[in-house]
BADO-741795 format. One line per 8 residues: their letters; for each residue z negated, x, y of C-alpha. Coordinates in nm, 2 decimals, decimal comma, padded with zeros to 4 digits, always signed. Layout:
N
A = Z/X/Y  ...
END
This chain:
185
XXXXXXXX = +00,86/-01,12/-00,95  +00,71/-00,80/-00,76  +00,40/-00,79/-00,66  +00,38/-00,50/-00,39  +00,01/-00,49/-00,29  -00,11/-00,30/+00,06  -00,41/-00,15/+00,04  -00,69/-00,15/+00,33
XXXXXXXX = -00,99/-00,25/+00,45  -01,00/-00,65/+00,56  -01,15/-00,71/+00,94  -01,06/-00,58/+01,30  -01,27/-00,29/+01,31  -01,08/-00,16/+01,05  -00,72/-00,27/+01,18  -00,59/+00,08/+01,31
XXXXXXXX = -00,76/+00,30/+01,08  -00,56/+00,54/+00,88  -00,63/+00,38/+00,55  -00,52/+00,06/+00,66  -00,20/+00,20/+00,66  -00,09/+00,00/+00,34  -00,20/-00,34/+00,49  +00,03/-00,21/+00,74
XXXXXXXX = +00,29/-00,21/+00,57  +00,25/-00,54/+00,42  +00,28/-00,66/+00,76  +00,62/-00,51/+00,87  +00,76/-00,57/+00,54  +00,61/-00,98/+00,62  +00,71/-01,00/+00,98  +01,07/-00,84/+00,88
XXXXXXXX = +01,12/-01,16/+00,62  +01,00/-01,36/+00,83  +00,68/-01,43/+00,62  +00,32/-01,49/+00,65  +00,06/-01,32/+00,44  -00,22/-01,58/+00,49  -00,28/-01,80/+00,13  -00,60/-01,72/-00,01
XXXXXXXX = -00,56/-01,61/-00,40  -00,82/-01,38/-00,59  -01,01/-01,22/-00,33  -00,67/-01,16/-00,14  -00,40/-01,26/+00,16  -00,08/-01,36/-00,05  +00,26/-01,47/+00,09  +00,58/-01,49/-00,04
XXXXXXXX = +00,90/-01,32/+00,06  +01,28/-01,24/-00,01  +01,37/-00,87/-00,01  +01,63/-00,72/-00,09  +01,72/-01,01/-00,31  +01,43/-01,02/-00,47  +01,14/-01,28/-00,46  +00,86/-01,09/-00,42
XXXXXXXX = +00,45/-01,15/-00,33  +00,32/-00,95/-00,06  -00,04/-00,90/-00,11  -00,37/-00,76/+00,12  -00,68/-00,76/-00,08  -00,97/-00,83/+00,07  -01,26/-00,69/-00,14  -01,23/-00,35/+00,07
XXXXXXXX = -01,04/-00,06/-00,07  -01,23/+00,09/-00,32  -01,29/-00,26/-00,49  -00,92/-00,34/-00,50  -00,90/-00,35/-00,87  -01,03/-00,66/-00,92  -00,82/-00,85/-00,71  -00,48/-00,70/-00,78
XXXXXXXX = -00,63/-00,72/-01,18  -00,64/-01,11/-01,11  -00,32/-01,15/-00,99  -00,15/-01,01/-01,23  -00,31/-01,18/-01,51  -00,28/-01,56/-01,31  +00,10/-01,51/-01,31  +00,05/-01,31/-01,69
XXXXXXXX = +00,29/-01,03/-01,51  +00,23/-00,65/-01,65  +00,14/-00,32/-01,43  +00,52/-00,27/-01,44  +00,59/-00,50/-01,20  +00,32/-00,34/-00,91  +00,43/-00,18/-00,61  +00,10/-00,01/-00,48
XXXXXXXX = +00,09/+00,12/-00,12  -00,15/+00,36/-00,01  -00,25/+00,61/+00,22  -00,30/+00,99/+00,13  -00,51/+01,26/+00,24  -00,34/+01,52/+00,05  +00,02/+01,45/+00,19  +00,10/+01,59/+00,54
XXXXXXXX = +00,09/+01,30/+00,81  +00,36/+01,05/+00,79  +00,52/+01,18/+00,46  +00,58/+00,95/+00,18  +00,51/+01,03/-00,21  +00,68/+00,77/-00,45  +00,59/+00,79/-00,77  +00,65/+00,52/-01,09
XXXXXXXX = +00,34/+00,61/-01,24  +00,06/+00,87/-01,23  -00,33/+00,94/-01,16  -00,54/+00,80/-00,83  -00,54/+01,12/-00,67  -00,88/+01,10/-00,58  -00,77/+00,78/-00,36  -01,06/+00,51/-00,45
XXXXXXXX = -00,84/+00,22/-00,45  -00,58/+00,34/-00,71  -00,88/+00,43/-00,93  -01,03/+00,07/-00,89  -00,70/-00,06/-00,93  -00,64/+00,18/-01,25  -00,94/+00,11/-01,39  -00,90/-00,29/-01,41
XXXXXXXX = -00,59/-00,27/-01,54  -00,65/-00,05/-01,79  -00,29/+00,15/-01,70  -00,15/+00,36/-01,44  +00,22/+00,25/-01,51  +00,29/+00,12/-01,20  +00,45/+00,24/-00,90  +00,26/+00,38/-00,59
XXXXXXXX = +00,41/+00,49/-00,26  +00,18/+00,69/-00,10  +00,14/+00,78/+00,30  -00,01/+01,09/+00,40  -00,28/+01,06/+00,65  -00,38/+01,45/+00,66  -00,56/+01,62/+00,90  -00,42/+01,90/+01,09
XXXXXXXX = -00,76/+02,08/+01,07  -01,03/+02,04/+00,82  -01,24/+01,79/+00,83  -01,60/+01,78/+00,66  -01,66/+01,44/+00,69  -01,37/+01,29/+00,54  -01,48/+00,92/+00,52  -01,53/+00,93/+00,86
XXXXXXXX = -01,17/+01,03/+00,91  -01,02/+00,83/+00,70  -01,17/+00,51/+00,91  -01,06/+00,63/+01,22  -00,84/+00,42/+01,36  -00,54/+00,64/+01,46  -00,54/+00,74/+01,84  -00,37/+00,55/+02,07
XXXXXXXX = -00,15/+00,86/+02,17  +00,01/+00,83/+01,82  +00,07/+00,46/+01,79  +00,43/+00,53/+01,86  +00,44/+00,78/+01,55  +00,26/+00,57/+01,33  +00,51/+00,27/+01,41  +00,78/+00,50/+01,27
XXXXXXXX = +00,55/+00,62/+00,93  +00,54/+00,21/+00,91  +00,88/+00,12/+00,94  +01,01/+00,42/+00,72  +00,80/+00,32/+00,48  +00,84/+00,01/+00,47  +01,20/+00,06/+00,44  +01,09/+00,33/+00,13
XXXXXXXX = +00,97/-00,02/-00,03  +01,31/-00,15/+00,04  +01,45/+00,14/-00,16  +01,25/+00,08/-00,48  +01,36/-00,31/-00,49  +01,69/-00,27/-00,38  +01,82/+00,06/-00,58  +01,52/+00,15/-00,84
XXXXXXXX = +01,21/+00,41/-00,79  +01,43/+00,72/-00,92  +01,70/+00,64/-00,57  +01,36/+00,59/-00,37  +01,20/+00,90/-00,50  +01,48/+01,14/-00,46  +01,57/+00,99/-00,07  +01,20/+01,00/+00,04
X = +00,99/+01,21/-00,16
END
């Protein structure tokens, strides 16, 4: 069984924000299965789904994003599954807005979360699709940025970053990360 983990911040405040973005995800890929991420496992939001013919467990951690580790560490060892069988979403600051980066393995990238979730697993062999949330101008303070929630003038666009991502999770399940990588990346 997958385990394709959103990351984010939990809370309303941080609902919109731009690294939210996985948690996101997790929702459109829930609501379009017609599933609820709500059960309360290891510090996280867990529900079940089918996609793509695949059961799968949608996950939201909610230890904020730079202590993800520990939750997606527990989950994986409660259902004794490896790091091969992770789909991490995240955003990006380094990718150009609304681009997606699949990758089936690889460094955090500076992104805080992958290098909690790297560092409790002990391995970066798992697969990460990652959203970029880049400025268009420099910013100085980029924590600041990246818990902006988006403006409401691009909620339309960052529907569409959603759904085509979400459908870039699709990909991997359905025809592999190698099909996903070389449609999306």
């Amino acid at each position: 069984m997958f385990l394709i983990v959103g990351l984010g911040n939990p809370g309303l405040e941080y609902e919109w924000t731009r690294h939210n973005l996985g948690f996101m995800v997790i929702d459109k890929l829930a609501r379009d299965a017609g599933a609820e991420v709500k059960r309360r496992e290891c510090s996280s939001l867990v529900g079940r789904a089918e996609l793509e013919g695949q059961k799968v467990e949608l996950v939201k951690p909610q230890t904020f994003m730079n202590l993800s580790g520990g939750a997606v560490g527990c989950l994986l060892a409660k259902r004794e599954a490896s790091a091969a069988s992770l789909l991490v979403i995240s955003d990006d600051l380094a990718l150009p807005l609304g681009s997606i980066r699949i990758r089936p393995q690889g460094s955090a990238g500076g992104h805080n979360g992958l290098k909690s979730i790297i560092a409790s697993l002990g391995s970066n062999e798992f697969i990460r699709l990652r959203i970029g949330i880049q400025p268009e101008h420099p910013t100085a303070d980029v924590k600041s940025f990246v818990l902006e929630p988006f403006p409401r003038a691009a909620r339309a666009q960052v529907t569409e970053i959603i759904d085509r991502s979400a459908e870039a999770a699709r990909t991997i399940l359905r025809d592999g990360v190698l099909k996903a990588m070389a449609e999306y990346n």
